[in-house]
VEXVEX-453736 format. One line per field, with one value per residue (C-alpha): residue in one letter; x, y, z. Coordinates in steps of 0.25 Angstrom, whole numbers, plus 5000, padded with zeros to 4 digits. Each point is the difference from the previous one (the first is absolute). Layout:
! VEXVEX-453736
type: c(A,...)
c1: c(X,...)
c2: c(Y,...)
c3: c(Z,...)
***
This chain:
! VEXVEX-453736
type: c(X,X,X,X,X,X,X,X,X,X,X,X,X,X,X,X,X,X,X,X,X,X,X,X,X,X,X,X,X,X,X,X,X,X,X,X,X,X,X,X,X,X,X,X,X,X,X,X,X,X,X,X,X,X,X,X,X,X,X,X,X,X,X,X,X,X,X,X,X,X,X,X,X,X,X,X,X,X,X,X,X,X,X,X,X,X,X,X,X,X,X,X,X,X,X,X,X,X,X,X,X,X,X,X,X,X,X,X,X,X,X,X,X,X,X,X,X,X,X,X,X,X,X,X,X,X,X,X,X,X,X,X,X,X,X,X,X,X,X,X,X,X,X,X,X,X,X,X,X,X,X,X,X,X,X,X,X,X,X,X,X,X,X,X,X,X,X,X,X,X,X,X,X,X,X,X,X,X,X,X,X,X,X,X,X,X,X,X,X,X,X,X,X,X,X,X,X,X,X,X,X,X,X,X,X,X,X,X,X,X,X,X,X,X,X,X,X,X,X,X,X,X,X,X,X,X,X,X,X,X,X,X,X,X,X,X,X,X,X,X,X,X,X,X,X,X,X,X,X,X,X,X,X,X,X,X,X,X,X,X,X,X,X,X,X,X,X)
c1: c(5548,5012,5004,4998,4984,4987,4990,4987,4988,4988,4991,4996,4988,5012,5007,4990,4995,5014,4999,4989,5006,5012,4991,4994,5014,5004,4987,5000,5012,4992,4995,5007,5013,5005,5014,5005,5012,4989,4993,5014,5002,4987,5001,5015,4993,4988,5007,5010,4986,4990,5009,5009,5012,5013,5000,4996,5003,4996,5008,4994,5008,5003,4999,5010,4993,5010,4996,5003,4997,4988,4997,5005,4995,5014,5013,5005,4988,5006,5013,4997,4992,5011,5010,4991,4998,5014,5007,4986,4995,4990,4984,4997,5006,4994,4985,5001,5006,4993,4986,4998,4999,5014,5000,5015,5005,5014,5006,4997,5012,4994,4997,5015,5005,4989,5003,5015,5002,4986,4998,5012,4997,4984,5003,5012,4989,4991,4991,4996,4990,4993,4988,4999,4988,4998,4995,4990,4988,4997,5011,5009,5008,5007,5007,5002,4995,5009,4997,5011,5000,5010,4992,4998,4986,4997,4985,4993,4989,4991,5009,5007,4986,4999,5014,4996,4987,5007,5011,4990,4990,5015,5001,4988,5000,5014,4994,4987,5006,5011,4992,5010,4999,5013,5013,5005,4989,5004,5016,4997,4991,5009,5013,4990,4999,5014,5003,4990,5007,5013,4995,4992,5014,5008,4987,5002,5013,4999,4987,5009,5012,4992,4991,5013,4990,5002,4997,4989,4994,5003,4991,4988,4999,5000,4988,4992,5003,4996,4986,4997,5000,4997,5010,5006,5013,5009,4995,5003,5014,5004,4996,5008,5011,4998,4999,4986,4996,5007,5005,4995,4985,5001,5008,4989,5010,4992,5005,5003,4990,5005,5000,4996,4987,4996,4988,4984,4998,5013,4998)
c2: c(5393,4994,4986,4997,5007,4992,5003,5006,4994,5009,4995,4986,4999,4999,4992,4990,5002,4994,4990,4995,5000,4993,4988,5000,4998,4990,4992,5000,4993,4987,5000,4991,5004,5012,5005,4995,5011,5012,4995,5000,5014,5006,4995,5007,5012,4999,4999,5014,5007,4996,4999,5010,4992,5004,4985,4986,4987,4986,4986,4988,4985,4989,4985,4999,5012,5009,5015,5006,5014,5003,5013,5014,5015,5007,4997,5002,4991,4989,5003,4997,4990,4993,5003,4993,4988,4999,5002,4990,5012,5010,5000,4995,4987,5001,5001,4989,4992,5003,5002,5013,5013,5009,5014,5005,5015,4998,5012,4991,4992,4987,5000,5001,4989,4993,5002,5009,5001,5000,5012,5008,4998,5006,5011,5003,5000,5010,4987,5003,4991,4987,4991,4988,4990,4986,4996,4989,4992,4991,4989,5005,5011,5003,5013,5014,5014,5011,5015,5010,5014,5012,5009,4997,4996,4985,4993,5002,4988,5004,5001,4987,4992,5008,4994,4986,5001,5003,4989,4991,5003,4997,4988,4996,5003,4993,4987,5001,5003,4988,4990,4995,4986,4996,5005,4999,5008,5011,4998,5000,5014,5007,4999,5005,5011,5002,4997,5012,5008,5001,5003,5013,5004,4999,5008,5010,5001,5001,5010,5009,5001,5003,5011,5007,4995,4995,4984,5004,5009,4991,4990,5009,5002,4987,4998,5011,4995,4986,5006,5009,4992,4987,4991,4991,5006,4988,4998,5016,4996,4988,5009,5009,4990,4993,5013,4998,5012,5013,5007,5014,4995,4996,5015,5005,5006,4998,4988,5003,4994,4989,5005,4985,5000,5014,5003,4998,5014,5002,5007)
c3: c(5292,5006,5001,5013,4999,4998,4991,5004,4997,4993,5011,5009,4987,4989,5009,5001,4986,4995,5011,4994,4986,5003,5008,4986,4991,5009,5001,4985,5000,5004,4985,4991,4994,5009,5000,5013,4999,4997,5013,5007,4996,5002,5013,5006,4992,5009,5012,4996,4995,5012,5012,4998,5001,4992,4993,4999,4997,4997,5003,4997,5004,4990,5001,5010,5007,4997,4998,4986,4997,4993,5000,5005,4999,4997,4997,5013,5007,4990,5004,5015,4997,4993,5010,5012,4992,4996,5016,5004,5011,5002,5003,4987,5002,5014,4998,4990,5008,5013,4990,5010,4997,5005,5001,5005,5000,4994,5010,5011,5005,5001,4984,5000,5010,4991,4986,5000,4986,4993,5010,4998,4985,5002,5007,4991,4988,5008,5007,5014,4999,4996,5002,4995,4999,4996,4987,5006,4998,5010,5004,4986,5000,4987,5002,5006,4997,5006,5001,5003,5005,5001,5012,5015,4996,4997,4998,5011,5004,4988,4989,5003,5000,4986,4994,5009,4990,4988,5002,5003,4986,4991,5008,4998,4985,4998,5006,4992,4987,5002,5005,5010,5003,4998,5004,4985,4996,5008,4998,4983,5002,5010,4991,4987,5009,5003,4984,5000,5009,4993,4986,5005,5009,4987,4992,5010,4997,4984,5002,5010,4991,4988,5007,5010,5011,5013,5004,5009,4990,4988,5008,5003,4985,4995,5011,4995,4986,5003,5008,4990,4989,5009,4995,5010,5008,4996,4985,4997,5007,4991,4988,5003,5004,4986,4991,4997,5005,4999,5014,4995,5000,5014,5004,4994,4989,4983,4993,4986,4990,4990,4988,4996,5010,4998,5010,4997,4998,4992,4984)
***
């Protein structure tokens, strides 16, 4: 399959069999003590596997509603990502700010006359192009969810209600789970969440040096590591950070026993 190719579907019943699931994961997160950068991440991953698009990603604002970068499907999303935010353009910043819904073809010369340089930067990444939905619940707006594609096709009426829907359940979760009566509140778990961010980017760093892998794949086996033996995304990350547990566990690689704390079954 190509890079510019989407994925086929097995059928409009899987499709909506992990439709279901993934309204599930997300609606568990309204329990107590969820990972708030597992949901950010199952999220973007939801986006890329159910809508076909080539990536997403997830900007929430701080206390001075400024929009930080929370989450991002692929190195390259995060590189764009970090790009808009740094030359203050694009749709992302735009839907926030408007609390719309923005849905532009970047081949279009008026997303040029609009946003020159995060459009020239898109397209020289492959983008064609991007829809990007308010993260909303009522009169609070507290970030941006942004899906990108590399084809001519973009969501059609459908599949945007759909990433509205999912963006919409994560708002709804993240404001559950902080209780947010209070700007400081708000401010003291969004930067937690940054603090978060940075640990994993270096973890998948050290797990993509010490496996020869790239960044992207790096980070899909530390999720499927975390999933699998359901330990929260950024405890497994400042484990890893702080030595107290191996890198070869987590690529999956055998750890050798100490000789000191021989296993159960050992002679």
């Amino acid at each position: 399959m190509s890079h510019n190719e989407k994925p086929e579907h097995g059928g409009d019943g899987d499709r909506e069999t992990s439709l279901a699931a993934t309204f599930v994961q997300l609606a568990d997160t309204l329990v107590r003590d969820f990972d708030v950068t597992d949901l950010f991440d199952r999220l973007t991953t939801a986006c890329v596997d159910l809508l076909d698009a080539a990536a997403a990603g997830l900007m929430l604002a701080d206390q001075r509603g400024t929009l930080q970068l929370m989450a991002s499907s692929s190195r390259a999303m995060r590189a764009l990502e970090l790009f808009e935010l740094s030359h203050d353009e694009g749709p992302c910043l735009d839907a926030y700010a408007r609390r719309s819904q923005i849905s532009v073809d970047l081949r279009d010369p008026a997303a040029r006359q609009s946003w020159p340089h995060f459009t020239a930067r898109a397209m020289g990444l492959g983008f064609t192009g991007v829809q990007a939905l308010p993260m909303r619940l009522r009169d609070r707006t507290i970030g941006s969810l942004n899906v990108f594609h590399t084809s001519g096709e973009r969501l059609d009426e459908h599949d945007t209600s759909l990433a509205q829907a999912l963006s919409d359940v994560a708002t709804i979760a993240i404001l559950q789970r902080r209780r947010m009566d209070s700007s400081e509140e708000l401010a003291a778990q969004l930067q937690t969440a940054l603090n978060d961010r940075i640990v994993i980017e270096q973890v998948k760093g050290l797990l993509a040096e010490r496996g020869h892998l790239g960044v992207d794949q790096a980070f899909a086996v530390l999720r499927d590591f975390c999933r699998s033996s359901r330990i929260p995304l950024t405890q497994t990350a400042r484990e890893l950070l702080t030595g107290r547990r191996d890198a070869d566990e987590v690529l999956g690689r055998t750890v050798p026993s100490d000789p000191a704390n021989p296993p159960e079954d050992a002679p």
